[in-house]
VOTIVEX-849951 format. One record per residue (C-alpha): residue number from 0; x, y, z. Coordinates in steps of 0.5 Angstrom, whole numbers. Layout:
N
> NUM,X,Y,Z
...
//
This chain:
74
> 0,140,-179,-203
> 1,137,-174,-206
> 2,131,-174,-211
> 3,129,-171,-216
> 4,121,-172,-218
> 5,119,-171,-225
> 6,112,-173,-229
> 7,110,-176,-222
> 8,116,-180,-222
> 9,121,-181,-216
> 10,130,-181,-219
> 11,136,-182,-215
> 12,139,-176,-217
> 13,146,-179,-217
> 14,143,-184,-222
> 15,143,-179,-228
> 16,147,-179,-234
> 17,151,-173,-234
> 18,147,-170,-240
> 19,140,-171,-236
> 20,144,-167,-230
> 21,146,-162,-234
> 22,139,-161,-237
> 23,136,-162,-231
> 24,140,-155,-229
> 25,139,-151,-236
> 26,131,-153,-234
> 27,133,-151,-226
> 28,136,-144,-230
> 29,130,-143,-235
> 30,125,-143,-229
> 31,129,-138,-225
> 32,129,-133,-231
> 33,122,-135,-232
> 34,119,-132,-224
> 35,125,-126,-226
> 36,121,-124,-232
> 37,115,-125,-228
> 38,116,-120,-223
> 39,119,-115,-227
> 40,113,-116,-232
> 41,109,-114,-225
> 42,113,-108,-223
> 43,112,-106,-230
> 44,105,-107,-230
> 45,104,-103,-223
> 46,109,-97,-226
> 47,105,-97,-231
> 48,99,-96,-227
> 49,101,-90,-224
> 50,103,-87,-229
> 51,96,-87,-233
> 52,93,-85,-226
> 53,98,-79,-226
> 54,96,-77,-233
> 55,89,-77,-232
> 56,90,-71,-226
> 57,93,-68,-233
> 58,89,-68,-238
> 59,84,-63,-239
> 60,75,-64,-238
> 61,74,-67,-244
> 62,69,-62,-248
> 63,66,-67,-252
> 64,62,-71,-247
> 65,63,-67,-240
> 66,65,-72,-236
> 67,71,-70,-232
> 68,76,-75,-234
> 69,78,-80,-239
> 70,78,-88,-237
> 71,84,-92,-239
> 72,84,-99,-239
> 73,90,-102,-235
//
């Protein structure tokens, strides 16, 4: 028998209708496209990172503080 919990609550999986089952599966689908998006974000997030870092080494002095490189927030 294989179970499902949902709101705390215990079901047969064989038990639900076929509509249950199949939102079941479009909710199973939305969640792994959720952690997808996620781990891109946080690849995208790095990335961008590196390229800030990468241009702080490019830009000049800045002359009007003197202060030798610019702070970007990430």
């Amino acid at each position: 028998m294989t179970t499902i919990t949902i709101d705390g609550l215990v079901y047969d999986l064989d038990s639900l209708s076929d509509d249950a089952k199949a939102q079941l599966g479009s909710m199973q689908a939305v969640d792994r496209r959720i952690a997808m998006v996620q781990e891109e974000m946080a690849i995208l997030q790095t990335a961008r990172i590196g390229y800030s870092r990468a241009l702080q080494e490019l830009l000049p002095l800045n002359e009007a503080t003197g202060s030798e490189k610019i702070q970007w927030p990430n």
